[in-house]
Each structure stands twice: as C-alpha cells, then as structure tokens.
N, C-alpha and C positions, 0 to 999 in steps of 0.2 A: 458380205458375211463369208466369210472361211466354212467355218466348218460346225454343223449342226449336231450336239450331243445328246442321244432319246435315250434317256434311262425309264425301266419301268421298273416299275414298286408295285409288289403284289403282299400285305402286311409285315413290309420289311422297314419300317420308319427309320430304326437307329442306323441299318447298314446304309440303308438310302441316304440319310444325311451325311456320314461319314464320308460317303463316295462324292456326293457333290463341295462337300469342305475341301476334298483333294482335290480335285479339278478347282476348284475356285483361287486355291493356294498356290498350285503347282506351273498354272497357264496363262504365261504372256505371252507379248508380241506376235499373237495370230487372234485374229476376231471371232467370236463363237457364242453361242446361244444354249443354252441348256434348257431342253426338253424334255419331263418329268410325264410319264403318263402311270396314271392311277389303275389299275387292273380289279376294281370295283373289290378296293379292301377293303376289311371289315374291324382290321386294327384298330382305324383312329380316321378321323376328318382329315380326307385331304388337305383339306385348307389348311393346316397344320403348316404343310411342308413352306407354305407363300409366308407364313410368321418369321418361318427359320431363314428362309431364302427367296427376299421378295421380288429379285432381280429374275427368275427363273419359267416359265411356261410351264402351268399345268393344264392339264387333259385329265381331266376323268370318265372314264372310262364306264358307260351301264353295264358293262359286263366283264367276267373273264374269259376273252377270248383268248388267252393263250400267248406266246412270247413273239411268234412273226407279227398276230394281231395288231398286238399293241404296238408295236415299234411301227407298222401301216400309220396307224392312226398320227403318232407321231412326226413321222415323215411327211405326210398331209401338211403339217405345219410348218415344216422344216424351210429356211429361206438360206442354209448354208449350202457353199458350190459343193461341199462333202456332209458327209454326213460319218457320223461313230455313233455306232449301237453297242453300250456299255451297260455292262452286266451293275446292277443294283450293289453287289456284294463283292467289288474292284474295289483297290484303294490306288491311286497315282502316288508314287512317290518322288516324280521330277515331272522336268512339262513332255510328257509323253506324247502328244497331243502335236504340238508344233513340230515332234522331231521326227515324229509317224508322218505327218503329212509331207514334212521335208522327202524324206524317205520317197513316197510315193509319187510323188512329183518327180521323181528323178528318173522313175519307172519308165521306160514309154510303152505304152499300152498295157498300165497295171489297171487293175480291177478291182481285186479288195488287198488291201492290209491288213495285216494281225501283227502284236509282237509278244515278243518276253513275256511270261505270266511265272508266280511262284506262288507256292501257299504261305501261307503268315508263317509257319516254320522255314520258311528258306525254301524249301523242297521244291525242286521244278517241276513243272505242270509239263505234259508234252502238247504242244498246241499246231507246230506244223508237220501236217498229215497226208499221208499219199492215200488216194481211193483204196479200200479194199479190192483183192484178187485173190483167184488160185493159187497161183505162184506167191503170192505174198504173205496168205494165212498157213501154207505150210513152211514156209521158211520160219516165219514165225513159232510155228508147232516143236518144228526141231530147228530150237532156236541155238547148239550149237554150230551149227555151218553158218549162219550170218555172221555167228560170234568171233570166228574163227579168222574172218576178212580183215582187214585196214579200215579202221575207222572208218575214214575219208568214205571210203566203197560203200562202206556197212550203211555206214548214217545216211548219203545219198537214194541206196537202194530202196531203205527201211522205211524213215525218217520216223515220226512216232517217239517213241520211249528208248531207239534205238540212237535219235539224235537229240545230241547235248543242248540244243537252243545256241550255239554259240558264233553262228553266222549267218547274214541275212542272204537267204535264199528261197528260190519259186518251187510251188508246191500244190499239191493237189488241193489242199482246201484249209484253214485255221480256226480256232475254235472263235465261237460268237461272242464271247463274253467282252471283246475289246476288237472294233470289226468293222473298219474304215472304209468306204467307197464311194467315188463320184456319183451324186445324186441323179445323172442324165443316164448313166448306166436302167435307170429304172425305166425310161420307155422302151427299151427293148425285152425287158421281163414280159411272159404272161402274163396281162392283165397289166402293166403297170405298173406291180409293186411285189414286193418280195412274197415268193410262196409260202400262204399259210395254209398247207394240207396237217403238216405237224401242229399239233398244240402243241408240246414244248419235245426239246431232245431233237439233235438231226438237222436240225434248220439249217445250220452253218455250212455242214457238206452241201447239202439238198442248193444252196442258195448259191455258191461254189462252183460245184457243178454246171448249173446255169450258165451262170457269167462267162467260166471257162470256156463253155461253149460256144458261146460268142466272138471267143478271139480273144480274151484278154488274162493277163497273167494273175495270180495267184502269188503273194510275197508274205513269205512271212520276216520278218523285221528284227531283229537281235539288239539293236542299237538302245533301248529303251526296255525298263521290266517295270511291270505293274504284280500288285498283289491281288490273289483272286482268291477268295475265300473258299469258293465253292464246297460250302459244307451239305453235305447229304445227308437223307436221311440214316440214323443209326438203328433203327425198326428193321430188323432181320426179313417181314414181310414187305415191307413199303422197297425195300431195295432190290428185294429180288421181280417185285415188279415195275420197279424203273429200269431192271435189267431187260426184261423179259420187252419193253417198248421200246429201248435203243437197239434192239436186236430186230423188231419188227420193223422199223425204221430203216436199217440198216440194210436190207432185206428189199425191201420198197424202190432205196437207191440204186439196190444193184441192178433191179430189173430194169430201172429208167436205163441207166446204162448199157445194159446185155439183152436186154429182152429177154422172156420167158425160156428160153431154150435150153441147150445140153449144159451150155457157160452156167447158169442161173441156177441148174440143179444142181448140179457138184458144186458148186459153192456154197448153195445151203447146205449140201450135206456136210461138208468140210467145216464151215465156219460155225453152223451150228451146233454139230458133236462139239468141237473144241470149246465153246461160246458155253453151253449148259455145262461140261464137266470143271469150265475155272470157276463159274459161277458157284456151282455149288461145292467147290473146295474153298470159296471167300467167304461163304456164307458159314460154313462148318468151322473156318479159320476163327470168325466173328466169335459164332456160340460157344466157342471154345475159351476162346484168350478176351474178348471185347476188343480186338485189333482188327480195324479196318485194312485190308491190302486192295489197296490202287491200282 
C-alpha cells in the first residue's frame, strides 16, 4: 500500500463526502486506502458514510478528542508506507495524491509535504510558512521594507502571505489540511504518534517542528493545487475566540523553541500588541461591512 488517507468528520457529512468523491475521482496509478474517522458526531449515523462509500474504513470514534486525536486513532489503522492527513473540507481537483508523493520521493531526507491550497473563490491560501521571530514579526509590523525588496528576497525571507505559492520550496512548516509523511517517521515522535497537546489549531507547526528536529526537511510543493474551504466561523465572538487559541498556541510553540527567556518575552510582547490590535480592527472591519479579512 502507497499511501494511507485519514480524513476526519466531525458533523460535516456533505463536505466529508464531496472530499472523498474527489480522491476517489481524481487518484490513479498509486495504491491507497481511505481512512474516515468519526469524531463522535451527532449529525447523522456514521454508518451513513459505508452506504455512500463502502470501499472505505471507518472508525468511530467514543469521543471528541480533537484533530491530532483522531487522525492517532486513524493511523493506528493505517497499512500505507505514507500516510496524508486530509482536511474534511479539501476538494482534489487532479491526482494530487500521486504527484505529492512523486514530489516527495525525490526529496532526500523529506519529512512532510504540503501543497497548493486556494478557496473555492480562486483566492490563494498561504500554506508554506517560516516559524515565527522577532526579526520576522516586525518586518512584518512595518511591512514596507520587506515590500520594498525583490520578490525573490522578499518571498524567501517572509514566505507566508508574502509568498505567491509558485515554486516548490523547503520551509518551516505547512498548513495541515493536506499533510503527507512517511508513516516510520512516527517511531521517533514522542510517544509514537503525532502530538495531541492541541485540540484543534497549531498541530501542523507543533508536528513540523518536531520532525524538523530530527533532521528532516519540510517541502512545500507548487506542482499540484487543492481547494480548501476552510470556512470559519462568521459569530464575531466564536472568532475572536479562535483568535485568542491560535495565539495561545502560538505562544506554546515559541517557548518549545526559545525557552522561557528574554527571546520568549519580547516576542510576546511584539507579537502580541500587534496580534490583539489586527484582531480587533478584523473584528470592527466584520461589524461594520460583514467582510471577513484574512
């Protein structure tokens, strides 16, 4: 077996199905197994999904333990040399799947793959990302002097929102929602299996980091674009408290990284003045206009 696909469905039925019609549509000539785990929804009878898709593995899940949780549990099952942990709410729109692995195989000493993501409007998603730093959150602060560079520079230095997606290159960490890596990679994890200290938000760096640590490189992949829905909450409170956990998260990471020390304080203080003052000009943007900014 190639490569082991864990999607989890937490009362997301329609999108859940749509994303396995794509894989199912989209993926030849590489072998793979599709792993659905249940995150104890209250939508609708899992068994559902074995009516629609009876080729597929399900897992249901007694509880919700949250997004590393379930993709554990998943992997437990898993009998592919890779593994892709794929966001519920992705759609494939070619065999992303065979061309990612290709990709990564070509790697020597890659770790995880990520690639291309856009929203159902076209709109690019920024998915390969450099850790946070000092030096990084104020260039970003006074974002014309990055502005000001050669692309090339700029996009290299930044990467984030600052790079176009339009060439495959190694990177600090990529977003989870399409998040490829060798399954033997895991006996050198803690424990075994991917960190689930996060319930959801963060996982991706958090799991990144890791690995990176280990020796092995970090790619994000151009060759290949997937659609990621990723719709958030529109509740003015529900987002300002999803804000307020990718911040504590983010915050968590840093310390793994720097330790408690003079690094770790200036950077909260830096990251997080800036971090609450965009937050609450998105939030004000929202109650104003109903326009989400990104």
């Amino acid at each position: 077996m190639d490569v082991s696909i864990i999607i989890i469905n937490y009362n997301n039925f329609t999108l859940t199905c749509n994303c396995i019609r794509s894989i199912i549509h989209h993926t030849v000539d590489v072998s793979y197994e599709i792993i659905l785990v249940d995150n104890d929804s209250t939508e609708c009878n899992p068994e559902k999904f074995l009516s629609e898709f009876p080729g597929i593995i399900l897992i249901k899940s007694a509880t919700n333990g949250g997004f590393a949780y379930g993709n554990n549990l998943g992997i437990q099952r898993a009998q592919g040399e890779y593994v892709l942990l794929l966001n519920s709410d992705t759609i494939l729109l070619e065999d992303s799947v065979k061309t990612s692995l290709g990709c990564f195989k070509s790697y020597k000493h890659a770790g995880v793959l990520g690639c291309r993501m856009v929203y159902p409007d076209g709109h690019l998603q920024y998915t390969a990302r450099k850790f946070r730093s000092i030096g990084w959150e104020l260039l970003d602060l006074f974002r014309f002097i990055p502005l000001l560079m050669p692309y090339k520079k700029r996009s290299r230095m930044m990467l984030g929102k600052y790079f176009n997606c339009d060439q495959t290159i190694e990177c600090d960490w990529v977003n989870g929602a399409f998040f490829m890596f060798e399954k033997k990679i895991l006996t050198s994890l803690p424990g075994g299996k991917l960190d689930d200290r996060f319930f959801m938000y963060g996982e991706d760096q958090l799991w990144c980091l890791q690995i990176k640590s280990l020796g092995y490189k970090i790619i994000f992949y151009s060759g290949t674009t997937i659609i990621h829905i990723s719709n958030a909450s529109t509740d003015p409170k529900k987002q300002a408290k999803l804000r307020r956990i990718m911040m504590k998260h983010e915050l968590e990471i840093m310390k793994l990284r720097k330790g408690p020390g003079l690094v770790y304080f200036l950077f909260t203080l830096i990251y997080g003045t800036k971090e609450m003052f965009r937050n609450t000009v998105k939030l004000a943007v929202f109650a104003a206009t109903g326009r989400k900014l990104r």
